[in-house]
N, C-alpha and C positions, 0 to 999 in steps of 0.2 A: 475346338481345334487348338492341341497345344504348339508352340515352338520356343527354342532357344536361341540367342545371337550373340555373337561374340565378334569382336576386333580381329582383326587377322591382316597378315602381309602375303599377299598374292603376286607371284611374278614379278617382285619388287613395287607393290602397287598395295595401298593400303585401302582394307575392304570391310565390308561388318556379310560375317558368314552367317547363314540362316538354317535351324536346324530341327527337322519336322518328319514326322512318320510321313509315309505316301499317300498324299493326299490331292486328288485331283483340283478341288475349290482352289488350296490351295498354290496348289500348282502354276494352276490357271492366272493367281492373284500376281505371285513372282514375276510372272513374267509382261504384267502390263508395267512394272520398273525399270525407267530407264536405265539400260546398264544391268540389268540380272543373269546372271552367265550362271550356269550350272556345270560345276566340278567333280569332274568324274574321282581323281584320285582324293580329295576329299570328302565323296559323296554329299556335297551340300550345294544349296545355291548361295551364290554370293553377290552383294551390290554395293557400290561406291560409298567408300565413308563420306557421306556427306551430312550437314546438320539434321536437313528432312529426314537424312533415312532414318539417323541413330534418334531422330522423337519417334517415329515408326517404330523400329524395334528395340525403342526404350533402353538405347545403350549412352548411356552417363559417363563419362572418361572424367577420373578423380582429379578433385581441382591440387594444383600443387601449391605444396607451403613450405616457407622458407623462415629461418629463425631469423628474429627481429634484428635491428643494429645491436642493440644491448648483446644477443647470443651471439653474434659473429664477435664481436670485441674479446665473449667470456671463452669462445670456442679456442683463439688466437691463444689468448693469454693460458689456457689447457694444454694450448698443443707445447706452447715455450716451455710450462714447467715438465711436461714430459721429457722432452728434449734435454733441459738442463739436468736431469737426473737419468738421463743418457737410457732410458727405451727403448726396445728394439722400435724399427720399422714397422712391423706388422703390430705392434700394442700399441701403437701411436695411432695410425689407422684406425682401429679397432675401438681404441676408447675416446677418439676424438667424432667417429662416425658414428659411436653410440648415445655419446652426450649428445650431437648434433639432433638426432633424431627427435631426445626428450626435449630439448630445449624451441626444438619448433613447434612441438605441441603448446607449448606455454607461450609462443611468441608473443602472447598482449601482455605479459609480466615480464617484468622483471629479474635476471636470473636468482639475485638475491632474497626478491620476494617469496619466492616457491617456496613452501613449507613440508615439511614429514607428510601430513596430509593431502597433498597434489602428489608425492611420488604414490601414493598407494592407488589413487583415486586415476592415474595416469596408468598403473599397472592392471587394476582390473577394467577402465574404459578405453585402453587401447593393446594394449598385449594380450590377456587376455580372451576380448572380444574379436579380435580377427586372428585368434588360434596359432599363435606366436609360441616358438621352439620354449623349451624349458634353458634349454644353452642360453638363448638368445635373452631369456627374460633376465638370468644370474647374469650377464654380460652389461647390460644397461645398470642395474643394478650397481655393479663394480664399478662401472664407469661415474653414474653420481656418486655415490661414497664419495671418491677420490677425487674428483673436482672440489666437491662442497666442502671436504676437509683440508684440504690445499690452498686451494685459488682463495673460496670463499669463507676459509674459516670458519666455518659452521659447522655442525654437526645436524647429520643426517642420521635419524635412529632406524637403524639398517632391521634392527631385532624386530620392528611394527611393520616392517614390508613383508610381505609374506613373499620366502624363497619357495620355490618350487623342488619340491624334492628331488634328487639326481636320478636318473636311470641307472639302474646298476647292468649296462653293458659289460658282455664279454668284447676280448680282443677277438677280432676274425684273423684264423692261423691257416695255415697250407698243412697238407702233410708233405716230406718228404721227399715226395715222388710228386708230387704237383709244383713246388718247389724247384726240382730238376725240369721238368718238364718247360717252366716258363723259361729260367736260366738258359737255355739252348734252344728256345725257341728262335733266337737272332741267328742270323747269319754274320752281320754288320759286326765288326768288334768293339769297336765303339760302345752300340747300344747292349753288348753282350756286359762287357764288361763293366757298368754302371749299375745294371741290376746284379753282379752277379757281388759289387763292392757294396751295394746296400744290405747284403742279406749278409753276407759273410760278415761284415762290423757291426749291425744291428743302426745302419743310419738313419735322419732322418732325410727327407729329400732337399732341405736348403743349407745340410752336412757337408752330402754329395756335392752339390754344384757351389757350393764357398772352399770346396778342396785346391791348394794350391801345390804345385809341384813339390816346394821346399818341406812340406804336412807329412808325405811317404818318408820312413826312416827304415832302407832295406837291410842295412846294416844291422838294426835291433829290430826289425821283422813288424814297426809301427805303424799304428798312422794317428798321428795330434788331430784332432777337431777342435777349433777356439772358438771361442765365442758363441757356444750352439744356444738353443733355448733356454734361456738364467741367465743368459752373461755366463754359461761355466764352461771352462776348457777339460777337455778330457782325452785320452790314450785308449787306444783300441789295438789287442792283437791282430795283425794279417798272418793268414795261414803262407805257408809253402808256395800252396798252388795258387793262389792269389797272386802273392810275388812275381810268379813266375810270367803269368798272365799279364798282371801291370808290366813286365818289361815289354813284352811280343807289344803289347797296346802303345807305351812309348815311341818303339822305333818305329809303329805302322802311321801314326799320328805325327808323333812330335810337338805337343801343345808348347807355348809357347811361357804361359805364366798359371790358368788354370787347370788343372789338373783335364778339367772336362769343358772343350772349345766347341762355340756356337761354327757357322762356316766362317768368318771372317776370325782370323790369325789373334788370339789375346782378346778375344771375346768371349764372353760370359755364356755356358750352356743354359738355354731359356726354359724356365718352371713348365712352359708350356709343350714344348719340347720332350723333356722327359716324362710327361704322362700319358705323351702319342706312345713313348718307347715301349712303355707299360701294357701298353691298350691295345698294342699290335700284337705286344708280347701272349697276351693270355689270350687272343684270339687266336694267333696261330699253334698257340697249343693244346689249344677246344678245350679249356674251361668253361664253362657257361658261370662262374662264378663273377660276382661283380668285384675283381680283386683290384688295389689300389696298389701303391707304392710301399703305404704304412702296413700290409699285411705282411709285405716282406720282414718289416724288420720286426712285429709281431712276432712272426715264426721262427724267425733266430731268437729270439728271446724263450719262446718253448721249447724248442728242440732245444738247447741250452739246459734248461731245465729237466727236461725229461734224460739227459744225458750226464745227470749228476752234479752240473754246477753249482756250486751254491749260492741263494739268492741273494747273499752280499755283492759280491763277485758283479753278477747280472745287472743287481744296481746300479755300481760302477759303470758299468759296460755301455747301458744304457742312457747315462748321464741325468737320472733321475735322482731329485732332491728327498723324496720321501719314500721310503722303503713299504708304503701301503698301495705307492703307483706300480711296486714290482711286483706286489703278492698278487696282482689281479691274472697273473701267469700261471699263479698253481690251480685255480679255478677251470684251466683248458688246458692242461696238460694232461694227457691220459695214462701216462705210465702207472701210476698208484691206481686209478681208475680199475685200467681193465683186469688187474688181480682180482679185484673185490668179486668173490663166488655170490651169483643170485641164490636166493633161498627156495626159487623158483626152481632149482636144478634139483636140489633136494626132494624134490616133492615125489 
């Protein structure tokens, strides 16, 4: 008789769920537990998390670990020098939450102690072995480098780690008409005009919501973005109709200082916020595609492309530092594509 049991939150009540072909012994066994209630809409039975049950069905809840004094000290003094060489937010997060990580596995050492050998020996007996992103593993990775070369003065021999080879991902693009269809899926102007300012300038989504009134220049038909991902500021053409649209949205709103206001007056519109925007959006225009924010601006980036621009230009546009992050465009563009005659037709 086999089963599976897992943790679970039940009616705001925490349970371990019990999961087993139809078996009547079994059955029978369930329900001499005190507390075993059987879940229709989960199809399983379920019983109280308590210590008995989870030796019962052998569910172990992972002990937590937490980095030593030593790592909280080295974690601090990570985060100041990021800080002092002015970081964004989210790389500060990212590689203070990354060291963090490594530094708890070593908590009985010293962070100084750690040698080239524990990062490798760290990568194949914990990254590795519980099937950790290939992002995720270069991400830790960057992250000690740059501690043990900063803070600690050391050098860590990055070349003896073994990186994990990149996925060579395409961008996910719309066509066109899938494009239009999301764009007017609002009724709300507001949320119309947010997505409709991502695709038209190729934004990213913390572009968008850091736009401040004084950024539109309708005079020279602009819009500034500072400080996007690099530290770089950059210039983007607004079309006509954009324009035209940013006014109708001024005079219906009136935001007060960002461009795009949460409900309270000079409030910031919330990340979370605009991905409900997104998420309504491609529902109501019966995509079944899992489409995000960043396919928007994807797609301005192809249609661009496929429309003659040239990928100078696009780089620019995009505010990308290496002209090999804009060529992954011509890879999904189909214009050159669908010329090419199968040989198949010859036949």
């Amino acid at each position: 008789m086999e089963w599976t049991a897992k943790l679970i939150t039940h009616k705001l009540e925490k349970r371990i769920a019990v999961f087993f072909e139809k078996d009547p012994l079994l059955i029978q066994r369930m329900r001499t537990i005190v507390g075993a209630r059987w879940s229709q809409t989960r199809k399983c039975w379920h019983v109280p998390n308590t210590e008995e049950n989870r030796i019962r069905f052998k569910i172990f809840e992972p002990i937590i670990r937490y980095p030593s004094a030593d790592g909280i000290v080295q974690l601090k003094k990570f985060e100041q020098w990021l800080l002092s060489r002015r970081y964004s937010d989210n790389t500060i997060r990212t590689y203070t939450e990354a060291l963090k990580v490594f530094l708890t596995y070593f908590n009985t050492k010293l962070a100084a102690e750690i040698t080239n050998d524990d990062v490798i020996f760290y990568t194949n007996d914990y990254i590795l072995k519980n099937n950790l992103s290939a992002s995720y593993q270069n991400q830790i990775v960057n992250a000690i480098k740059l501690y043990y070369s900063t803070v600690q003065n050391k050098k860590i021999e990055i070349s003896r780690i073994h990186r994990p080879k990149n996925a060579k991902l395409l961008p996910n693009v719309l066509s066109k008409a899938e494009v239009k269809m999301i764009l007017e899926a609002h009724v709300n102007m507001k949320h119309k005009m947010m997505l409709c300012l991502i695709y038209s300038c190729g934004l990213r989504r913390g572009e968008l919501l850091n736009l401040k009134l004084q950024d539109i220049d309708s005079k020279r038909n602009l819009i500034f973005i500072y400080q996007a991902k690099g530290k770089k500021d950059r210039i983007a053409p607004l079309s006509p109709k954009i324009l035209e649209m940013l006014r109708t949205y001024y005079a219906g709103y009136k935001p007060s200082i960002w461009l795009f206001e949460g409900h309270n007056k000079g409030e910031q519109y919330s990340e979370k916020s605009i991905q409900s925007v997104i998420k309504n959006a491609v529902s109501k225009a019966g995509i079944q595609k899992p489409v995000s924010l960043h396919w928007l601006r994807h797609s301005y980036a192809t249609h661009l492309l496929e429309s003659g621009t040239d990928l100078r230009y696009i780089q620019e546009l995009l505010g990308h530092r290496s002209s090999k992050t804009t060529e992954i465009y011509t890879h999904v563009s189909t214009k050159s594509l669908q010329q090419i005659k199968s040989p198949f037709d010859d036949l």
